[in-house]
N, C-alpha and C positions, 0 to 999 in steps of 0.2 A: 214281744216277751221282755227283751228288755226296758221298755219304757216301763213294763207294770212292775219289772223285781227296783225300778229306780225311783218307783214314784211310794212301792212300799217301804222302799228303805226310808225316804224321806219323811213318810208317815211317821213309821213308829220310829224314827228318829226325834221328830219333833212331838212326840206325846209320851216320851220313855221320861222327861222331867216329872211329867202328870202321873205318873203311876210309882216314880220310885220317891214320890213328896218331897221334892225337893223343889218344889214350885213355891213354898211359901220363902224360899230364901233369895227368891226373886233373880234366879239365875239366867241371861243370854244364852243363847246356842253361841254365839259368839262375840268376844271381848272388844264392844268397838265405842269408842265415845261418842255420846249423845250430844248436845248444847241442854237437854232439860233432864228429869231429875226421874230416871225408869224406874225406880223403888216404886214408886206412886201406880194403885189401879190404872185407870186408864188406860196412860202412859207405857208401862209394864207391857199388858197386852197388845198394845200396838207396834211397840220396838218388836217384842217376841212374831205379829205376825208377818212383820216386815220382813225379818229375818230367814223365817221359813218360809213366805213367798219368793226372796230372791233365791235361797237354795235351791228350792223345788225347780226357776226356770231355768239358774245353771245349771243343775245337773241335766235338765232334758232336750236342753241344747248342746250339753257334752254327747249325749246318748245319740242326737239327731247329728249331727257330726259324725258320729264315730258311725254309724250306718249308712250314712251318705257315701263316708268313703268306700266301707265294704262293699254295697251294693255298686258302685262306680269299678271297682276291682275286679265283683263276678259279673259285670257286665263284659268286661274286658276280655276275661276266660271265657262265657262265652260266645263273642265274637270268635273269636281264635279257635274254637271247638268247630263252631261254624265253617269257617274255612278250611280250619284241618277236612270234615265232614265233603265241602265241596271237592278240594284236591284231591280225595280219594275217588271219588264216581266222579273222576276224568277219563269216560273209557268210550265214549263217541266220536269215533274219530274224526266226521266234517266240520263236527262244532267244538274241535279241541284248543283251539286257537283263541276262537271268542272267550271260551270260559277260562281259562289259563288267564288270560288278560282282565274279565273281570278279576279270576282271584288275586291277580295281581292290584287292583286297583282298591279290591277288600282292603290288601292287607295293609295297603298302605293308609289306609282311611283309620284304622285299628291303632297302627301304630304313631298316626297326629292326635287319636282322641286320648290312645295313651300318658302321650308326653303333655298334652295340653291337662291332663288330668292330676298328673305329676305336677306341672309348673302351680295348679291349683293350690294341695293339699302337700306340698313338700314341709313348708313351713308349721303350715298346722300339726303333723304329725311331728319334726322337733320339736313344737311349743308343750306338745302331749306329752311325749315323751320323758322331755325336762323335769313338769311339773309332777309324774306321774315317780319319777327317782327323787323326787322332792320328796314328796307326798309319802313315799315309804320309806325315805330315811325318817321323817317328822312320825309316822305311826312306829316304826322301831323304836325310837328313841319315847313314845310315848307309853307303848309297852312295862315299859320301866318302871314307870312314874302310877302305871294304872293298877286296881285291887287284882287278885287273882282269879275272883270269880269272873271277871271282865273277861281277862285272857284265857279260861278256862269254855266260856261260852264262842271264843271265834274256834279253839282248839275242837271243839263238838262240832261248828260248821263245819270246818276244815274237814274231819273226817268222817262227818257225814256224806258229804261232796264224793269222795272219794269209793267212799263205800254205793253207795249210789250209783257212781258210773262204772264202777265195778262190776257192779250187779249188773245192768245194763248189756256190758260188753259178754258176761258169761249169758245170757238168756239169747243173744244171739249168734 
């Protein structure tokens, strides 16, 4: 689900130029020097697909990242459920010995895929992090600078979202 809510952002991100005509003023998604001269047909259209083909594969290897971890996480949880689940129907008592010691042997297996897991994505998730308090001082600070109807349409998401899980939670 979220590769498709990251793949439509990206859409209508890169064809919101084409619908608000500001495509004849020959604008980039982003501000980056060329060596040739992107005002020009062509040209123009190839900068611009280059652009929304790199966004598109950043953000889906941001997405595929960030669920890697997750799923690496609830793998973990349940491992651990698991053993919780064994250490309880410990109640046979000639084979209590065996199982105890596999659980033993569980948990310590849990807790090397843990930390090998951690040594993985420790970094990765400060790198996210960082950029991610970047990233919202840069859209605060762009707030500012942007028309109202802009900031009047995420204020509609916003409590759309809200109203929405709202609803949700009273239906059950």
């Amino acid at each position: 689900m979220l590769l498709v809510i990251g793949f439509f952002a990206v859409l209508f991100w890169s064809v919101f130029p084409v619908m608000d005509n500001s495509i004849a003023d020959y604008p980039l998604p982003y501000l980056v020097w060329y060596p040739y001269h992107t005002k020009t047909s062509p040209l123009y259209e190839l900068a611009y697909a280059y652009q929304i083909l790199c966004t598109f594969f950043t953000s889906m290897t941001s997405i595929c990242i960030d669920t890697l971890i997750a799923s690496l996480n609830m793998y973990v949880g349940a491992q651990f459920d698991l053993l919780y689940d064994n250490l309880r129907n410990l109640r046979d008592e000639e084979d209590i010995n065996k199982k105890l010691i596999s659980c033993i042997k569980h948990h310590k297996e849990v807790l090397n895929f843990a930390a090998s897991c951690n040594k993985f994505f420790i970094w990765i998730l400060f790198l996210q992090f960082s950029m991610s308090a970047i990233s919202l001082g840069l859209t605060i600070f762009r707030f500012t600078v942007v028309n109202s109807q802009t900031i009047g349409s995420a204020v509609f998401v916003e409590i759309f979202m809200y109203c929405w899980f709202g609803n949700e939670v009273e239906i059950k």
